[in-house]
C-alpha positions in Angstrom: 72.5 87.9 115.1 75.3 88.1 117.2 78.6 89.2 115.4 80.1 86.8 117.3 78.1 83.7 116.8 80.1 83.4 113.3 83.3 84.9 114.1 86.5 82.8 112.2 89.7 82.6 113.8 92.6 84.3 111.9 94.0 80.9 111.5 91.3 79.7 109.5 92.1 82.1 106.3 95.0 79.9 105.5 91.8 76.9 105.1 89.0 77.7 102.3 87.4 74.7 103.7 86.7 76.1 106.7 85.3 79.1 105.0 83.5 77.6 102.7 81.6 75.6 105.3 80.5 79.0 107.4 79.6 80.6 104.1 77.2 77.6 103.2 76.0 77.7 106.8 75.1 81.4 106.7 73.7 81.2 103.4 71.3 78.4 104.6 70.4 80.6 107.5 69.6 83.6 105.0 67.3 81.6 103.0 65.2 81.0 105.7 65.5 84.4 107.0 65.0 86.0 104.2 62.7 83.5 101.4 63.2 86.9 98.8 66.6 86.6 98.5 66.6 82.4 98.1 67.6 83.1 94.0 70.3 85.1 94.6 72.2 83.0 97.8 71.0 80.0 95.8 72.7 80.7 92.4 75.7 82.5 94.6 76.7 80.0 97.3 74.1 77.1 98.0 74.8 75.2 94.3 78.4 76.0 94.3 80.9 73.1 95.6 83.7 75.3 96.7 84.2 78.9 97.8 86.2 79.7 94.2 83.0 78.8 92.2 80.5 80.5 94.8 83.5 84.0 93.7 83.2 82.9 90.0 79.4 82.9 90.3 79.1 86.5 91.9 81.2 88.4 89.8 80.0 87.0 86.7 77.1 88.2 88.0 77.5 91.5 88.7 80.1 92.0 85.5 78.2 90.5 82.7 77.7 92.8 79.7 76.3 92.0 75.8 79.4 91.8 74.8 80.8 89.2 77.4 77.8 87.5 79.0 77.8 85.7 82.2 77.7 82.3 80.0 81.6 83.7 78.8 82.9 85.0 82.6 82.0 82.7 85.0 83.7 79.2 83.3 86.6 82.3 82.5 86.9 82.8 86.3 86.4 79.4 87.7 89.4 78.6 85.6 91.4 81.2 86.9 90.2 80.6 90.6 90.2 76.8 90.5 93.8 76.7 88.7 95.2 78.4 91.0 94.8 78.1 94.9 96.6 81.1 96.1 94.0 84.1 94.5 91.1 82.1 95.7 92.9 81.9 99.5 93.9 85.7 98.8 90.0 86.6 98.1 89.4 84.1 101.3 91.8 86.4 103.6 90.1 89.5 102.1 86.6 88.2 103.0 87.6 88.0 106.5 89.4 91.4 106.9 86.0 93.1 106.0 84.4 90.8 108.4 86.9 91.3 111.4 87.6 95.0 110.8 84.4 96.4 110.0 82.0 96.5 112.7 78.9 97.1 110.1 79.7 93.2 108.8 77.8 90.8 110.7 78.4 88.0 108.5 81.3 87.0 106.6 78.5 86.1 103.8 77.7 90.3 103.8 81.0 90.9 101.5 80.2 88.2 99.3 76.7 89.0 98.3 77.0 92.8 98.7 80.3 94.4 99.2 81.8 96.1 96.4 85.2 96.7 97.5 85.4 92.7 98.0 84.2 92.5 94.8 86.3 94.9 93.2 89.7 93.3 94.7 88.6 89.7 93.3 87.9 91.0 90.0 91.7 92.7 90.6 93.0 89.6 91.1 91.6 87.8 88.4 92.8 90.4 86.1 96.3 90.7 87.4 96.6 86.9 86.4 95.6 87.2 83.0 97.9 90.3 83.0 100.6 88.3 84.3 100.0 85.6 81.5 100.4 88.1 78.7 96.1 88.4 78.2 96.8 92.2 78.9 93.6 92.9 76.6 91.3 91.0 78.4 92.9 92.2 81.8 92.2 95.5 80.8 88.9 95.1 80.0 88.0 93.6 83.1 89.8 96.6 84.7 87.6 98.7 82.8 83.9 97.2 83.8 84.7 97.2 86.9 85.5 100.4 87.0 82.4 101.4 86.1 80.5 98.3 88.4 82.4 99.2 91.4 83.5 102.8 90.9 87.4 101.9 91.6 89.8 101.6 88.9 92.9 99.2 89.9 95.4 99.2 87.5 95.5 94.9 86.6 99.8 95.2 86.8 99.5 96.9 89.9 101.1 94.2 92.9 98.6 94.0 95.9 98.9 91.6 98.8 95.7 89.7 100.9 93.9 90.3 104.1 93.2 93.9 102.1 90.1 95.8 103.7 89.0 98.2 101.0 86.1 99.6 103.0 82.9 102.0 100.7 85.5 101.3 97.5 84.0 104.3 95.9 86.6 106.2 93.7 90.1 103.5 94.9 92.4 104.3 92.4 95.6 102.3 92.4 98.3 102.9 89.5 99.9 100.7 86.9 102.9 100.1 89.2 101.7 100.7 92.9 102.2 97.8 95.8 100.3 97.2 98.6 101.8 94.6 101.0 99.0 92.3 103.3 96.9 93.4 105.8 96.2 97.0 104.8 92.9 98.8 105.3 92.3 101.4 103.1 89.0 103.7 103.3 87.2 105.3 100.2 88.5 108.1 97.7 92.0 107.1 98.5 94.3 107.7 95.2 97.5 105.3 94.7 98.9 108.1 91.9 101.6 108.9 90.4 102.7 112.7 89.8 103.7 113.2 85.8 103.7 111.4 82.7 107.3 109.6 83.4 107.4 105.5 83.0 109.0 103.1 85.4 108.2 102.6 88.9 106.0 105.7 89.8 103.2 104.4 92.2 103.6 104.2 96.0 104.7 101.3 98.1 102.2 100.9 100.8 103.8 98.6 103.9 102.2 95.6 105.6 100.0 96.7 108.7 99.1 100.4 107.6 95.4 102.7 107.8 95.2 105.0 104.8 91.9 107.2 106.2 89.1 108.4 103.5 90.0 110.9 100.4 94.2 110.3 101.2 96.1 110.8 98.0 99.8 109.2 98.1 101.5 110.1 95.0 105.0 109.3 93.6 107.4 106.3 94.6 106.5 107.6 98.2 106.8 104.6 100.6 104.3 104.4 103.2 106.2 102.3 106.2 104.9 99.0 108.3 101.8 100.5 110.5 102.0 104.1 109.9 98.8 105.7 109.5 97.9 108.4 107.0 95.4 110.3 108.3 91.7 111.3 106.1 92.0 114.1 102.9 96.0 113.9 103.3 97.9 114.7 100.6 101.0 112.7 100.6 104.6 113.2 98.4 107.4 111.9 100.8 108.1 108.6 102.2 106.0 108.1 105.4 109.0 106.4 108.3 107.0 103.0 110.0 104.9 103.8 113.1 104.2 107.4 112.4 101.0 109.2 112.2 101.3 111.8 108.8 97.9 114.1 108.2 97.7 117.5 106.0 98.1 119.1 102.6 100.8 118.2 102.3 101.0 115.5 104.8 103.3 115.5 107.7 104.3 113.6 110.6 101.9 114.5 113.6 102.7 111.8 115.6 103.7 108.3 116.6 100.9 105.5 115.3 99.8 104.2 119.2 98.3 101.1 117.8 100.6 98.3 117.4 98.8 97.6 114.1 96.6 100.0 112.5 95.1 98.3 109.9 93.4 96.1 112.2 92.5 98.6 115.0 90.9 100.5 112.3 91.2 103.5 115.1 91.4 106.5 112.7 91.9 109.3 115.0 95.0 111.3 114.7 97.4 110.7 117.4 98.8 114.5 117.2 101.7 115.4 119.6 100.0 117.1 122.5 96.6 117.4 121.3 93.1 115.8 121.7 91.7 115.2 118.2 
């Protein structure tokens, strides 16, 4: 099937409506596509009545342990989701980043059913509300299963923004007091660290619009600016100025970012001053 046959205008993230209809239409298409997988699109999307219950569904899925089932997460994470709009419309914006940014996504059902660095941000953001309500225990705990589901470990206080693309997931790490503004794509092994044992703010700021490439590690209160792009196995400690291309150990400026928004582009070549990378 044609990527584009189900292709959602940006303007539609702001309408889970509009989502939810495409998800339910996809899903219906999978079942007859695929008859093995009718349980799992069933139980996931086709008996839910709203995109935040089809979220509540999957996660409790793939989170359940003896000592929280399913039967104790999903009504935990309806409640959470249903209460309140805007994490369920975050989840909804970072369902289509994976879908518009990653050409392997051929359906904005894929990150839903099978991506795990979707599922990893709504579990985030689930946590970062109980966090915010004082439930720091249970916050943490969810912090810690998915950690070991989804092999990332996002701190539950840390601040992150929608339209995220966390692309593979595998070993994210974002600290207790990191922030990552909307529309960022951010590639596997990437570490949002800090660099000693001190307290306060000591987690990078990561700017709307940026492209942090695969194994980058930005440590400290290092800001990275709007739509700079930090190029794969970086290692960065100073603040990164907007537009600019930053790549080595430790990083430095190579370049000027030639995309006029690099998280979307997702173009992760270096753009080096005189030289064809």
């Amino acid at each position: 099937m044609a990527k584009g046959g189900t292709k959602l205008c940006r303007g539609e993230a702001a309408n889970l409506e509009n989502l939810w209809v495409k998800l339910r239409s996809e899903a219906e298409r999978l079942c007859t596509e695929e008859p093995e997988l009718r349980h799992l699109v069933d139980d996931v999307v086709l008996s839910r009545g709203s995109f935040a219950e089809a979220l509540a569904a999957r996660l409790g899925r793939r989170l359940a342990r003896e000592d929280m089932p399913r039967a104790m997460l999903e009504p935990l994470f309806v409640e959470i989701l249903s209460g309140d709009e805007r994490i369920a419309h975050a989840c909804g914006r970072d369902l289509l980043a994976m879908f518009e940014r990653d050409p392997a996504c051929f359906s904005p059902l894929e990150p839903l059913l099978f991506f795990k660095g979707f599922m990893a941000l709504g579990t985030y953001r689930i946590s970062h509300r109980l966090w915010r309500d004082g439930r720091r225990w249970l916050a943490l705990y969810l912090q810690s299963i998915s950690s070991e589901v989804f092999s990332t470990d996002i701190h539950p206080a840390a601040r992150i923004g929608c339209g995220i693309l966390l692309d593979h997931a595998t070993s994210f790490v974002v600290g207790e007091t990191a922030i990552i503004e909307d529309d960022v794509s951010i590639l596997h092994e990437v570490t949002l660290g800090g660099t000693g044992k001190d307290g306060g703010d000591r987690h990078p700021i990561i700017r709307s619009g940026v492209l942090i490439g695969a194994g980058a590690k930005i440590l400290g209160r290092v800001e990275i600016g709007t739509h700079a792009k930090v190029g794969a196995g970086s290692v960065v400690l100073n603040d990164v100025p907007p537009h600019t291309t930053v790549a080595g150990v430790p990083a430095v400026v190579v370049g000027e970012a030639k995309e006029q928004n690099p998280a979307l582009e997702m173009n992760q070549r270096l753009d080096c001053r005189g030289a064809n990378i």
